[in-house]
SERO-4910 file (N, C-alpha, C, O; in steps of 0.05 Angstrom, whole numbers):
BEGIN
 pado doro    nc1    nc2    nc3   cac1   cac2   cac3    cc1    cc2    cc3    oc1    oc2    oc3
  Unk    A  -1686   1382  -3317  -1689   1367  -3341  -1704   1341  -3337  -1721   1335  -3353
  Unk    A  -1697   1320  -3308  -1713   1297  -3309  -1740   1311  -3303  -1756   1296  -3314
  Unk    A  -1754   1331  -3292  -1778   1334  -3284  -1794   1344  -3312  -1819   1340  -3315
  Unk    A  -1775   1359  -3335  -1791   1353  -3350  -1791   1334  -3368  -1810   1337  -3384
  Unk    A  -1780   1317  -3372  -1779   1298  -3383  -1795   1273  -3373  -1798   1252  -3386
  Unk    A  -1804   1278  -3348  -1821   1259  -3336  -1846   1269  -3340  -1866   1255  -3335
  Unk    A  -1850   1300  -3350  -1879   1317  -3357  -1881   1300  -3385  -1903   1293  -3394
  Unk    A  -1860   1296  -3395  -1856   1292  -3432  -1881   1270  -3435  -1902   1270  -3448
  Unk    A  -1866   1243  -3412  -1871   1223  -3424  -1900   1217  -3409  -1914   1199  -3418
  Unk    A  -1909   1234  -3384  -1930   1218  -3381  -1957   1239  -3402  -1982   1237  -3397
  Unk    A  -1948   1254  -3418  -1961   1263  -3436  -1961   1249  -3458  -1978   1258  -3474
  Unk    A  -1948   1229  -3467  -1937   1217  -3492  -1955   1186  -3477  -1965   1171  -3494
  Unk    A  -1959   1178  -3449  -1977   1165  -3440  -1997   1170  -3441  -2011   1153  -3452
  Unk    A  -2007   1186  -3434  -2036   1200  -3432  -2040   1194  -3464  -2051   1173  -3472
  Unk    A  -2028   1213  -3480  -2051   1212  -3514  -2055   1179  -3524  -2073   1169  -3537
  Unk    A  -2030   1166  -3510  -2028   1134  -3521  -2047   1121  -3513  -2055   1105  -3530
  Unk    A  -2058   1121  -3492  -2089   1124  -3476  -2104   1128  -3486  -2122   1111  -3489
  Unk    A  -2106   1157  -3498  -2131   1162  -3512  -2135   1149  -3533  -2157   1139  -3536
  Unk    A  -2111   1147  -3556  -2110   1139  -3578  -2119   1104  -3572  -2133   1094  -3589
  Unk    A  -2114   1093  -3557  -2123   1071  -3558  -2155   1059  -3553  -2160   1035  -3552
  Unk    A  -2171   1077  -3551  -2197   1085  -3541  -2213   1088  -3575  -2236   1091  -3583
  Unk    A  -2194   1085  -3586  -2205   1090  -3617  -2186   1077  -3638  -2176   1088  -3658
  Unk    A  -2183   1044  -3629  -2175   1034  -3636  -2183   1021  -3675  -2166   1015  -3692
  Unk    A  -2218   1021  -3677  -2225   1019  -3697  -2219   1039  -3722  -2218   1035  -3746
  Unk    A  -2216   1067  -3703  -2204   1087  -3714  -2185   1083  -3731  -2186   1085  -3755
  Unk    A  -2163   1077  -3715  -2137   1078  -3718  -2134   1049  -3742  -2117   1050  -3759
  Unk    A  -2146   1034  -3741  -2150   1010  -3764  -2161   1023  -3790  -2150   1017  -3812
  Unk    A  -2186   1043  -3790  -2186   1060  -3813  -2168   1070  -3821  -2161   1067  -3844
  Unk    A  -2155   1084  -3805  -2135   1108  -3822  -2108   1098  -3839  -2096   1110  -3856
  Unk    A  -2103   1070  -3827  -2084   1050  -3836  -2095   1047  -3863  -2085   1055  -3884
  Unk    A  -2118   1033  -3857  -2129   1023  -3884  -2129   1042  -3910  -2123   1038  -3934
  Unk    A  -2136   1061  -3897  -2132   1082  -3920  -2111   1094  -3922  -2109   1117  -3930
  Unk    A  -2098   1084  -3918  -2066   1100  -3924  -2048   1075  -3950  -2023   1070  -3950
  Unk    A  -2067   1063  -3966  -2055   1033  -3986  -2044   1036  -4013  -2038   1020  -4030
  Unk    A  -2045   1064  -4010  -2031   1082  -4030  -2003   1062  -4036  -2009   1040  -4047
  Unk    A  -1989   1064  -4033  -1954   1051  -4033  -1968   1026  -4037  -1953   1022  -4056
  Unk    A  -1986   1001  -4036  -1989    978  -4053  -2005    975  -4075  -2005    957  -4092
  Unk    A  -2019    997  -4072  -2031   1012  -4107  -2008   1009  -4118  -2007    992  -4135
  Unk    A  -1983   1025  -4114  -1962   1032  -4131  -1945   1016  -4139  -1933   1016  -4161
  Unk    A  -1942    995  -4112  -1930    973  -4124  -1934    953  -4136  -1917    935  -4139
  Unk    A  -1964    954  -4147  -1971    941  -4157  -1966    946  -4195  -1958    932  -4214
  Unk    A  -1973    967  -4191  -1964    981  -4230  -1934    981  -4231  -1925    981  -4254
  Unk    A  -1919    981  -4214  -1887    988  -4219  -1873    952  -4221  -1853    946  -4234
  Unk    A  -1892    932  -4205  -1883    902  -4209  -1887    904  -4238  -1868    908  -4253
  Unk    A  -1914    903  -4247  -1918    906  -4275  -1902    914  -4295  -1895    901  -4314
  Unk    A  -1895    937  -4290  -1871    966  -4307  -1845    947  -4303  -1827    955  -4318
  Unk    A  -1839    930  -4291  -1815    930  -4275  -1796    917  -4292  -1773    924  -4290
  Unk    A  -1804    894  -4311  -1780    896  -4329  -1773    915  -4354  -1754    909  -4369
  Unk    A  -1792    944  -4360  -1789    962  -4375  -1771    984  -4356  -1753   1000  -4365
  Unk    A  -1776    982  -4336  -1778   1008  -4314  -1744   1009  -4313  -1734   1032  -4314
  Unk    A  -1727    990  -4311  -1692    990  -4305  -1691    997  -4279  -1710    996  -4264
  Unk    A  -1668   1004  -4273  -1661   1017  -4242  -1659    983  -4225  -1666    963  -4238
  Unk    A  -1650    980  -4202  -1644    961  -4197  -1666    940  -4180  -1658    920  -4168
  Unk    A  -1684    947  -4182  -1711    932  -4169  -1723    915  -4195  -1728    924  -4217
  Unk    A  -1729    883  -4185  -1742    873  -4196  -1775    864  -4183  -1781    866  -4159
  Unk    A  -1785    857  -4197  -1809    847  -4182  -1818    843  -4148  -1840    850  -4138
  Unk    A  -1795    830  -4132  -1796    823  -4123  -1784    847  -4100  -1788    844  -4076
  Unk    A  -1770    867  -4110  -1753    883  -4095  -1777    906  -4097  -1790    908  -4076
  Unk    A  -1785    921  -4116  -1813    929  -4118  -1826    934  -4095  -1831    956  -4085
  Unk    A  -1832    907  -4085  -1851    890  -4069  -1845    901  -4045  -1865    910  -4033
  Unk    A  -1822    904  -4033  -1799    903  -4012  -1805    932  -4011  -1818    942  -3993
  Unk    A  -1796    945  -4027  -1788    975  -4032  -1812    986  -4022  -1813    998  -4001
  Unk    A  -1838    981  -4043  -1869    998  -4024  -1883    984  -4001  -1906    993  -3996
  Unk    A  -1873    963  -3984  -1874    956  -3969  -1853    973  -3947  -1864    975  -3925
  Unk    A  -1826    984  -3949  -1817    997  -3933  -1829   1031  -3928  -1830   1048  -3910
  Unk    A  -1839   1027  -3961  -1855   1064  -3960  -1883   1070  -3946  -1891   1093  -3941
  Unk    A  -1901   1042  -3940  -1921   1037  -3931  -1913   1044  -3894  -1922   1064  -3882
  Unk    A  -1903   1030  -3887  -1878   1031  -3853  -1872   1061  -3852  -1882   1076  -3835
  Unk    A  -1858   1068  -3868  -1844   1085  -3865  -1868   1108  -3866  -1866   1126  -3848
  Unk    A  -1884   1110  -3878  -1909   1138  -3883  -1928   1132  -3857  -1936   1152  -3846
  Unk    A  -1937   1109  -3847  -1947   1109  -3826  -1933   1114  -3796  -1945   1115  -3774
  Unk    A  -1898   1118  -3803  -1886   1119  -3764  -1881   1154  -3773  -1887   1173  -3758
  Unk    A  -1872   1155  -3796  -1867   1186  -3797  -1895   1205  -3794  -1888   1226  -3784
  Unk    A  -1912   1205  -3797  -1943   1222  -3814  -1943   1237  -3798  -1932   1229  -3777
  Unk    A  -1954   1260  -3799  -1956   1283  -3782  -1979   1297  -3794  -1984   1297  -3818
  Unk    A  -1994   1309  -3774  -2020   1334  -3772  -2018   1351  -3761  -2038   1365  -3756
  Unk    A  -1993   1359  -3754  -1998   1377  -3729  -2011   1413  -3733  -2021   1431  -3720
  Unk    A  -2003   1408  -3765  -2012   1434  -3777  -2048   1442  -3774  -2058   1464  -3775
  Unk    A  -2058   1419  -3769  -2082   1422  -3776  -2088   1427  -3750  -2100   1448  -3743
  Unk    A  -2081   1407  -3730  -2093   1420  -3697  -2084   1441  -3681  -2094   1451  -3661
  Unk    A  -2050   1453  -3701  -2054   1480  -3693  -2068   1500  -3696  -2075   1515  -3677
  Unk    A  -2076   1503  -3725  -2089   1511  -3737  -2121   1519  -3732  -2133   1539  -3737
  Unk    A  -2132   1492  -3719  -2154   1494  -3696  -2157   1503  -3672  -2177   1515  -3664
  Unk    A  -2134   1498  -3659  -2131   1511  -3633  -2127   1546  -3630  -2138   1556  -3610
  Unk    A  -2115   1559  -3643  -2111   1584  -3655  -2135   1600  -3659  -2142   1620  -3647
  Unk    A  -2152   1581  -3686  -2173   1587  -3700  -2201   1590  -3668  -2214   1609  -3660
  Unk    A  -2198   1564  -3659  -2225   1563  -3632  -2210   1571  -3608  -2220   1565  -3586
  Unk    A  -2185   1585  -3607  -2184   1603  -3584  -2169   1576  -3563  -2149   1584  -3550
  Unk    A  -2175   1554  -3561  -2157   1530  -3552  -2129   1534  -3542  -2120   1523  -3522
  Unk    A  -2109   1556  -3565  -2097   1562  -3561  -2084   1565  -3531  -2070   1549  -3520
  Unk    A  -2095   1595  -3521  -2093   1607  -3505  -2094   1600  -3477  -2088   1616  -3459
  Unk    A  -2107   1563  -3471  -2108   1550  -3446  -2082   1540  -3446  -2065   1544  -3429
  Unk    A  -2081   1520  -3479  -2048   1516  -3470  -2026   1528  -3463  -2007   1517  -3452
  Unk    A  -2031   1557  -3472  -2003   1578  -3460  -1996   1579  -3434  -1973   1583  -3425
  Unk    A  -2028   1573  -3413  -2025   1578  -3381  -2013   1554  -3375  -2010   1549  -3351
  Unk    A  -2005   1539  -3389  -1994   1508  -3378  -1957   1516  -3373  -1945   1534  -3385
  Unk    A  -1950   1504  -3361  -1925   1499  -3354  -1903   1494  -3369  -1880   1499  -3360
  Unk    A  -1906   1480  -3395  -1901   1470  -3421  -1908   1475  -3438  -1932   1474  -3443
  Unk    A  -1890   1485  -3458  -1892   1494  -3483  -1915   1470  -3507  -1917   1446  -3506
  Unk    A  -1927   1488  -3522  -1947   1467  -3526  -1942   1452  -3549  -1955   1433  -3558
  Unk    A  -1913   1467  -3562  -1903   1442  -3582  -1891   1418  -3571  -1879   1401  -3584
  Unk    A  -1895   1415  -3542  -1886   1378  -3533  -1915   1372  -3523  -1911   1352  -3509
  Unk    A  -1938   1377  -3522  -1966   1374  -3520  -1965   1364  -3553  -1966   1340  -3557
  Unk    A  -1964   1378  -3573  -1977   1374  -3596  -1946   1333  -3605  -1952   1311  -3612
  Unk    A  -1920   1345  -3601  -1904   1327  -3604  -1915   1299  -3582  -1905   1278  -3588
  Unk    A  -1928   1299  -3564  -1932   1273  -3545  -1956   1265  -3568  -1953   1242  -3578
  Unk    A  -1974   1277  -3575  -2005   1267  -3595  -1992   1246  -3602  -1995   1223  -3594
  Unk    A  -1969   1262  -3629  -1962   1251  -3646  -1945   1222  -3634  -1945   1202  -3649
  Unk    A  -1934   1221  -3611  -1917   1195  -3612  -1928   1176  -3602  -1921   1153  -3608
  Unk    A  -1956   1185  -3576  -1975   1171  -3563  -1991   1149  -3590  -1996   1125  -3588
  Unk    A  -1997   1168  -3613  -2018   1153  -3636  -1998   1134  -3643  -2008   1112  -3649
  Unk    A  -1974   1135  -3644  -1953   1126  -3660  -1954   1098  -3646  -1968   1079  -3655
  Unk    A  -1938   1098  -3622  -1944   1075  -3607  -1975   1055  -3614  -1976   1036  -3629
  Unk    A  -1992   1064  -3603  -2022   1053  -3613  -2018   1044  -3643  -2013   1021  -3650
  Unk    A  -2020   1059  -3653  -2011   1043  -3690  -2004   1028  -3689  -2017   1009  -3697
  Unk    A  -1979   1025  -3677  -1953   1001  -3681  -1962    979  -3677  -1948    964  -3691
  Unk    A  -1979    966  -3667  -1990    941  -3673  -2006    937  -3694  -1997    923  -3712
  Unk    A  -2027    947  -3698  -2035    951  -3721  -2015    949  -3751  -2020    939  -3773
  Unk    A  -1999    958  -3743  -1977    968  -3777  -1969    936  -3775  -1979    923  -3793
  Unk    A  -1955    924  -3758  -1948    901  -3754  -1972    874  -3769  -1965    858  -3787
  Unk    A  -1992    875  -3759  -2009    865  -3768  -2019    863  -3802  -2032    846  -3814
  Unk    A  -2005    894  -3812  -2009    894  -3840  -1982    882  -3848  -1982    881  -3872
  Unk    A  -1968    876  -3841  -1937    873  -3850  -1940    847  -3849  -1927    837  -3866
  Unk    A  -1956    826  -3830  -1960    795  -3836  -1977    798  -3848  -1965    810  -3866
  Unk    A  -2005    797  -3857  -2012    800  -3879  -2003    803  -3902  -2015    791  -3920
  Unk    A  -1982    817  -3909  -1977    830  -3937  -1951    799  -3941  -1949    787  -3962
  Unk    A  -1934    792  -3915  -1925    771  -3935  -1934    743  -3940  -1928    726  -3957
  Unk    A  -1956    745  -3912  -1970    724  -3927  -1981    709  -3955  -1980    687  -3966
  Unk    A  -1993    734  -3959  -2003    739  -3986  -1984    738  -4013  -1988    734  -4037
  Unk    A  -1962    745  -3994  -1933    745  -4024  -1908    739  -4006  -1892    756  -4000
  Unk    A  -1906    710  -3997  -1887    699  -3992  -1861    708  -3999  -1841    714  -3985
  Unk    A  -1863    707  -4023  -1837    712  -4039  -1818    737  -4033  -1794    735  -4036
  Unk    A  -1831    764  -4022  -1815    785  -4016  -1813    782  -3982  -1805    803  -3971
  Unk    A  -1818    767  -3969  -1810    768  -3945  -1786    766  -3941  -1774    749  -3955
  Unk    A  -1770    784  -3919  -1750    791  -3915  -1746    804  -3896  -1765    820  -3893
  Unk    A  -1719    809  -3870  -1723    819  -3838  -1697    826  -3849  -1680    810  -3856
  Unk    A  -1696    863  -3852  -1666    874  -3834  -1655    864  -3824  -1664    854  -3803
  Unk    A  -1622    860  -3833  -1600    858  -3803  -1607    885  -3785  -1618    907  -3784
  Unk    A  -1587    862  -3768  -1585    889  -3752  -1572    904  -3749  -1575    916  -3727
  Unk    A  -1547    916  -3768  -1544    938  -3773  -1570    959  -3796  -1581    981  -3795
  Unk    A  -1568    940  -3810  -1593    958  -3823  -1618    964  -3808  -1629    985  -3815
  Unk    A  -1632    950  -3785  -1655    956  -3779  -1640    973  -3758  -1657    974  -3740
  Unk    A  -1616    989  -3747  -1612   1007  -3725  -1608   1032  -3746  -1615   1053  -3735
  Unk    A  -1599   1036  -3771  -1593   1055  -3779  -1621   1068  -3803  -1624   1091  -3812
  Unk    A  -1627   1058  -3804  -1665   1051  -3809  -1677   1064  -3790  -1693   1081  -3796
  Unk    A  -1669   1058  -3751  -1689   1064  -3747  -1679   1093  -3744  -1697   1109  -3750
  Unk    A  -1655   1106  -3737  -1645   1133  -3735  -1657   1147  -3759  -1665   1170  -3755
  Unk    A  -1661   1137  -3785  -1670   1147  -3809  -1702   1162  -3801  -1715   1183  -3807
  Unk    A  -1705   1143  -3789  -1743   1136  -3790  -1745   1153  -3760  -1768   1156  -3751
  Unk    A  -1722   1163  -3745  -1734   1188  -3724  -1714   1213  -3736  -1722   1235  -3728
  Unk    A  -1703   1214  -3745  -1693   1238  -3758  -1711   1248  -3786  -1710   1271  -3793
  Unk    A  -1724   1232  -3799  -1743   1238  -3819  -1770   1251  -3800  -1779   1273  -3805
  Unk    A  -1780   1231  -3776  -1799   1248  -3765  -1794   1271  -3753  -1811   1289  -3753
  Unk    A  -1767   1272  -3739  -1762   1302  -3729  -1767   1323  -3755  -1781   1343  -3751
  Unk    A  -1757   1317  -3777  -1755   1336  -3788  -1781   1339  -3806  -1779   1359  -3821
  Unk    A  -1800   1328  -3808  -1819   1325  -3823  -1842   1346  -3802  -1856   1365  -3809
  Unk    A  -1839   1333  -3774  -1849   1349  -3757  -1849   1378  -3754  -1869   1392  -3749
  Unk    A  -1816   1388  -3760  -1809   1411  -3752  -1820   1425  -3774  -1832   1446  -3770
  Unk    A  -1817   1414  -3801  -1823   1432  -3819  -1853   1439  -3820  -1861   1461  -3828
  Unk    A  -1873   1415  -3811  -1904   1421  -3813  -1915   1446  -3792  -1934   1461  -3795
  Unk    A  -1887   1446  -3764  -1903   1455  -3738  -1891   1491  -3751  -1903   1512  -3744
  Unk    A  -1867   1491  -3769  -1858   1510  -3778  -1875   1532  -3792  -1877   1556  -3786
  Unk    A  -1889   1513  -3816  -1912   1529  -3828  -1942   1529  -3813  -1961   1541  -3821
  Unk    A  -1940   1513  -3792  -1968   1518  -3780  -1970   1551  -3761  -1990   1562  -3752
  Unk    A  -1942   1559  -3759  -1936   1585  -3745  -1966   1603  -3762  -1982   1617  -3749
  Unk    A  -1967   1599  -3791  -1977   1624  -3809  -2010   1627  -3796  -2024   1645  -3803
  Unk    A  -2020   1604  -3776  -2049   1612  -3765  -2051   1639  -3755  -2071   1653  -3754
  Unk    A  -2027   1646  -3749  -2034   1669  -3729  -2040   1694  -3749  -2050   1716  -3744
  Unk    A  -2028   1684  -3779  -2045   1706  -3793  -2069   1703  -3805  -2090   1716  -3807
  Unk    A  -2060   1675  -3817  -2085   1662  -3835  -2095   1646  -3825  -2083   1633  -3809
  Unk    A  -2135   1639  -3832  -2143   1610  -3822  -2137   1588  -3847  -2152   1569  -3847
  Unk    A  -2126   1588  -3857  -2131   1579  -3884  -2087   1560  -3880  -2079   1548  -3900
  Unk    A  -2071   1561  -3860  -2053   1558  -3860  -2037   1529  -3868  -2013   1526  -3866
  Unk    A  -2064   1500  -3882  -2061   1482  -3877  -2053   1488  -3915  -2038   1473  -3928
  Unk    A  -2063   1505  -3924  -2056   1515  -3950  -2029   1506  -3960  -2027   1487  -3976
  Unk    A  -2009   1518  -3950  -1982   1520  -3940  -1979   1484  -3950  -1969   1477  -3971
  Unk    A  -1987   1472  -3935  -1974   1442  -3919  -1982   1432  -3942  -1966   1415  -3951
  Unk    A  -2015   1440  -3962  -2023   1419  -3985  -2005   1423  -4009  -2007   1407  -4028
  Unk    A  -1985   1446  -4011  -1981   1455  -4036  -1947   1437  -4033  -1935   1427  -4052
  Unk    A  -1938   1438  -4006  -1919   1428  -3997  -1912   1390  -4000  -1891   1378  -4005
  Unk    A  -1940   1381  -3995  -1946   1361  -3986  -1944   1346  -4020  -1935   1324  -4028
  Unk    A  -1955   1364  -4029  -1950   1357  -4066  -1915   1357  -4078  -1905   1343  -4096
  Unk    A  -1906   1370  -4067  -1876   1360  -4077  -1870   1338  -4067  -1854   1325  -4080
  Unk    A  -1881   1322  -4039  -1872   1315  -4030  -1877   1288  -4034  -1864   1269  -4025
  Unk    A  -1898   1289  -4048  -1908   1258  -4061  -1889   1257  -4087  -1895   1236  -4099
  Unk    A  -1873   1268  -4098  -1855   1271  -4118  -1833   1268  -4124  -1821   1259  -4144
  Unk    A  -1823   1281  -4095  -1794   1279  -4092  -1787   1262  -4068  -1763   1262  -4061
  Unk    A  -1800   1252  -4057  -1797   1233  -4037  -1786   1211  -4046  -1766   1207  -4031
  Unk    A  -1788   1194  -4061  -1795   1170  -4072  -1816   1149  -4062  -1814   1125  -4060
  Unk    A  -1842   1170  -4055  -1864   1160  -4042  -1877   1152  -4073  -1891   1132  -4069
  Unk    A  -1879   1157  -4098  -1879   1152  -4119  -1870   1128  -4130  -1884   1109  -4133
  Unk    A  -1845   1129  -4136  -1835   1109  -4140  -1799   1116  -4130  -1793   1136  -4117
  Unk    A  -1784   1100  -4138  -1757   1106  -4124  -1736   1127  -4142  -1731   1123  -4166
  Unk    A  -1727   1146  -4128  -1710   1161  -4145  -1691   1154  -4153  -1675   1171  -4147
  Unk    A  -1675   1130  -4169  -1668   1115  -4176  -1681   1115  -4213  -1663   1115  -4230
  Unk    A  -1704   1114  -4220  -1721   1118  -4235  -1716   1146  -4249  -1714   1151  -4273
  Unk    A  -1714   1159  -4229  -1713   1186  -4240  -1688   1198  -4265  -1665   1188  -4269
  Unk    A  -1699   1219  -4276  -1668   1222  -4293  -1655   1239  -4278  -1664   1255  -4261
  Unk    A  -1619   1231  -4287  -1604   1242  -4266  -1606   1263  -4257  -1598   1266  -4234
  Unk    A  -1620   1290  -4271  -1613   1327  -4266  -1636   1321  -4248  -1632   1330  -4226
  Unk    A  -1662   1308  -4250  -1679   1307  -4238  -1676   1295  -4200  -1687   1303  -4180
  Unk    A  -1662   1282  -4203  -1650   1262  -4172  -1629   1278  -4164  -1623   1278  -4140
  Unk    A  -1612   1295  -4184  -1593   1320  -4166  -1611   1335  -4158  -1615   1327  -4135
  Unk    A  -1625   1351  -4162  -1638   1365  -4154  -1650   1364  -4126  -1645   1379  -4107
  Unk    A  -1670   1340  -4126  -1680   1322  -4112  -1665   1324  -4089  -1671   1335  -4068
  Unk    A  -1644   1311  -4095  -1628   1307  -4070  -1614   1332  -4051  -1601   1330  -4030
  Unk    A  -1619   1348  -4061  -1616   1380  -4050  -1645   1391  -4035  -1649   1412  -4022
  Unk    A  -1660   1374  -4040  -1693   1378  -4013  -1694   1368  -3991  -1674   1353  -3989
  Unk    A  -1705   1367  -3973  -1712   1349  -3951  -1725   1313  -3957  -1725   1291  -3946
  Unk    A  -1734   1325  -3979  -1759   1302  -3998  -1747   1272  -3997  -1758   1255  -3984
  Unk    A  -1732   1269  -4006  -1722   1252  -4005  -1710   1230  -3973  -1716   1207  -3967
  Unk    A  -1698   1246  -3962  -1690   1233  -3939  -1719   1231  -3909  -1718   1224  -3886
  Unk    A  -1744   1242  -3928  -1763   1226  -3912  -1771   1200  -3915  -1777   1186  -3896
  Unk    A  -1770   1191  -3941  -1778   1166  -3946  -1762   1148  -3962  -1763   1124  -3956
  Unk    A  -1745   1157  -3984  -1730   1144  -3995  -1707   1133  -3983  -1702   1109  -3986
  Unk    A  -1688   1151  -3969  -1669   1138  -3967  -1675   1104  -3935  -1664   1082  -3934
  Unk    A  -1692   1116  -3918  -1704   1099  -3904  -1711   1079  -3913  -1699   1060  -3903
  Unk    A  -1729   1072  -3931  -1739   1051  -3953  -1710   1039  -3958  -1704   1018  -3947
  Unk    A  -1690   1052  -3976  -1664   1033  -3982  -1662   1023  -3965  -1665    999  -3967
  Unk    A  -1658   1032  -3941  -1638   1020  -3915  -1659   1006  -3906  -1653    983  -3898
  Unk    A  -1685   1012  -3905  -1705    971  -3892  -1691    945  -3912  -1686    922  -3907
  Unk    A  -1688    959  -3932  -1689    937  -3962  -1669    917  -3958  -1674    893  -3955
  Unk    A  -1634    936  -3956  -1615    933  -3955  -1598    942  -3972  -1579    931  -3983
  Unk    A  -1610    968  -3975  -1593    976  -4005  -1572   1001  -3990  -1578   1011  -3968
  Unk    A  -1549   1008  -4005  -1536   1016  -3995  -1551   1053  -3998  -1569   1062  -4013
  Unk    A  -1538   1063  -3983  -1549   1100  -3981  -1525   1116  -3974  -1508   1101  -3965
  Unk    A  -1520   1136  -3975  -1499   1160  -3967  -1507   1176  -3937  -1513   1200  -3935
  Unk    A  -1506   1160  -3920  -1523   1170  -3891  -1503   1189  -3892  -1514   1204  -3908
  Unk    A  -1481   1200  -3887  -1465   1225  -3881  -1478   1243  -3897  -1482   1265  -3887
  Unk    A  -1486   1237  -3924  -1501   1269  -3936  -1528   1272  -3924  -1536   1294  -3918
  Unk    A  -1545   1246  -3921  -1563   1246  -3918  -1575   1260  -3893  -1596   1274  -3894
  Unk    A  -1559   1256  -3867  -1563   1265  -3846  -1551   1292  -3846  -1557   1308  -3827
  Unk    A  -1536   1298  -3864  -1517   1333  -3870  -1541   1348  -3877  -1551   1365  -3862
  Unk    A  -1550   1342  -3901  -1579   1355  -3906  -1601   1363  -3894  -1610   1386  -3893
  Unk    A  -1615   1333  -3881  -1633   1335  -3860  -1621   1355  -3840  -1636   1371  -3828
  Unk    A  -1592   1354  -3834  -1590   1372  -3806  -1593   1406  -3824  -1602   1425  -3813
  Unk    A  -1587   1407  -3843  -1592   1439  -3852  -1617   1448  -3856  -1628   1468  -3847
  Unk    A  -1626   1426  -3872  -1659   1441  -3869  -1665   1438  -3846  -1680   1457  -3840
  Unk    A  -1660   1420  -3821  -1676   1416  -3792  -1673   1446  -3786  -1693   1460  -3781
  Unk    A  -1642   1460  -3787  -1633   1484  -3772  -1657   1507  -3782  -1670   1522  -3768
  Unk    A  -1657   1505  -3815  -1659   1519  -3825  -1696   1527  -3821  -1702   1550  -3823
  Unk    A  -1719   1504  -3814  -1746   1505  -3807  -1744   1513  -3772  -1761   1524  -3759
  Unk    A  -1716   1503  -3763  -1728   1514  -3729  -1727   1534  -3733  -1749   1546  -3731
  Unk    A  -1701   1551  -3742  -1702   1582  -3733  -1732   1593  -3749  -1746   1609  -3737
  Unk    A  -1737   1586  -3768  -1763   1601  -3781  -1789   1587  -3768  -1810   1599  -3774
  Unk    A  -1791   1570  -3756  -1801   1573  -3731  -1808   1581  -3706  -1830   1578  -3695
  Unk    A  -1780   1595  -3692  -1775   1607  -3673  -1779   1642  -3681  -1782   1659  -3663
  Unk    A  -1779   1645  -3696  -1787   1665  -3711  -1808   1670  -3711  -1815   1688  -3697
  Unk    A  -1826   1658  -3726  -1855   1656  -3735  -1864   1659  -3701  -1871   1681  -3692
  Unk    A  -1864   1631  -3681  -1883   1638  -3658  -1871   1663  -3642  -1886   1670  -3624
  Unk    A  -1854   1674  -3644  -1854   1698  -3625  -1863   1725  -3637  -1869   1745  -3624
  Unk    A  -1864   1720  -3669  -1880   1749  -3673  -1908   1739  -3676  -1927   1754  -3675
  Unk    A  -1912   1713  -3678  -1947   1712  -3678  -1955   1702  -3652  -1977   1694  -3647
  Unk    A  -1930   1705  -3633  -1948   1705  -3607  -1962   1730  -3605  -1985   1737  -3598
  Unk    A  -1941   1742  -3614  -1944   1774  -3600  -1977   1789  -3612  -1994   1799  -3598
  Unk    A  -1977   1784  -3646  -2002   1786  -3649  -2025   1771  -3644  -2048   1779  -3650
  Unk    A  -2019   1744  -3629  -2039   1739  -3613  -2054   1747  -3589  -2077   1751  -3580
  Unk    A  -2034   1748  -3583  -2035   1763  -3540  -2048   1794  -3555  -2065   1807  -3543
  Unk    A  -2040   1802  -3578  -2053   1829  -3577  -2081   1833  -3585  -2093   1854  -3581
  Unk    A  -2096   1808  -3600  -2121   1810  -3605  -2136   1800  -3581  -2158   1790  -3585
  Unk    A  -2126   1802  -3555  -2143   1792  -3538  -2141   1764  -3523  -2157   1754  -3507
  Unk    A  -2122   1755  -3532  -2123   1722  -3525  -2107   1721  -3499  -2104   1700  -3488
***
C-alpha cells in the first residue's frame, strides 16, 4: 500500500509540474470560468424581490463560494478518456503497473494544486473590489467545507470517469457528460441557491447528487447551516451506486477492447 501510494503521489507531482509549465494557461481557464459573478451580479439586483435568506451582500458571499467551489471540484476526465480510447493511447497505459484511473485522478489533483494560487489571487481581488462581503470561515466551517469540497470531487469524478466507460462503444461519449452537465447547472445551485427554488422543486433536487456538489458546500463557506448527515448519506449512495456501474462498464469494455486488437 505505501509503494503505491508513493506511485500516487509522485504522479500527482509530475502533472503538478507539467501543469505549472502553462501557467498563462491555467490564468485563462480561470478567467473564463466568471460565470458565478455574472450571476451574482443579476441576483444582487433581484435580491430584494428574490426572498430566501440572502441579501445583497450574502449574494455576494454565496457566488463567490460557487466560483471556489467550481474551480477545486471541475473535472474532464471524460474527455481525455475519451481520447485516449479514440487514438489508441489507451492501450500504453494498460502495460503500466497502475491502473490508469489514478493516472487520469493525479491530472486532475496535480492542475488543482497549480490553480490554487491563482483561485486565491481571484478571491483578493474580488474583495477588494467589494469590501463589504469579505468574510473568512471559522474553523469549524472551513474543515467541514473542506470534507464537502473532496467528497463533492470524489463524487463528481466518479460519476464523469463512470460515463466515460461508454468510449469503448461510442466516440461521441462526452455526449453523455453534456446532457448531464445541463442538469447540473440547475440543480446544483450553480444557478442560483436552492433556497429560491419552490419546495416540490428542492425535494426533488435534493434526491440527486446535484446539489451536494455545489450548494450545500457554498452554505458551509458562507456559514449557513446544512444537513451534512443526509448530505453525505446521499453522496455515499450515488458514490456506491456510479462505482459499481463503473466497474461494470470497464470490464466489459475492456474486454471489447483487447478484442478489436488493442
Amino acid at each position: 500500500m505505501n509503494k503505491r501510494w508513493r506511485k500516487f503521489v509522485t504522479l500527482v507531482a509530475a502533472s503538478h509540474a507539467e501543469m505549472s509549465e502553462y501557467r498563462v494557461e491555467l490564468v485563462l481557464w480561470i478567467l473564463s470560468s466568471i460565470m458565478p459573478f455574472v450571476l451574482m451580479g443579476l441576483w444582487m439586483k433581484a435580491s430584494h424581490n428574490a426572498g430566501g435568506s440572502l441579501g445583497p451582500v450574502g449574494f455576494a458571499r454565496y457566488f463567490l463560494a460557487v466560483f471556489v467551489i467550481r474551480q477545486l471540484t471541475l473535472v474532464w476526465v471524460i474527455y481525455e478518456f475519451e481520447e485516449d480510447v479514440v487514438k489508441g493511447r489507451l492501450s500504453a497505459r494498460l502495460l503500466h503497473p497502475i491502473d490508469p484511473g489514478w493516472r487520469y485522478l493525479a491530472s486532475h489533483l496535480g492542475e488543482r494544486i497549480a490553480r490554487f494560487p491563482f483561485l486565491i489571487g481571484v478571491c483578493a481581488a474580488f474583495f477588494v473590489l467589494y469590501p463589504a462581503a469579505f468574510w473568512l470561515p471559522g474553523p469549524a466551517d472551513a474543515g467541514r467545507a473542506f470534507a464537502a469540497l473532496v467528497a463533492a470531487f470524489a463524487l463528481r469524478f466518479l460519476m464523469q470517469y463512470a460515463f466515460a466507460m461508454v468510449a469503448f462503444w461510442s466516440e461521441r461519449a462526452n455526449a453523455i457528460e453534456d446532457l448531464w452537465f445541463f442538469m447540473y447547472l440547475f440543480l446544483s445551485g450553480f444557478i442560483a441557491p436552492l433556497d429560491l427554488f419552490p419546495d416540490s422543486v428542492r425535494r426533488v433536487a435534493e434526491l440527486t447528487p446535484f446539489p451536494y456538489l455545489v450548494y450545500m458546500p457554498a452554505r458551509i463557506l458562507i456559514g449557513q447551516q446544512v444537513d451534512l448527515t443526509k448530505g453525505f448519506l446521499v453522496m455515499a449512495v450515488w458514490g456506491t451506486g456510479f462505482w459499481f456501474l463503473y466497474r461494470r462498464l470497464w470490464k466489459t469494455g475492456l474486454k471489447r477492447y483487447s478484442a478489436m486488437g488493442a
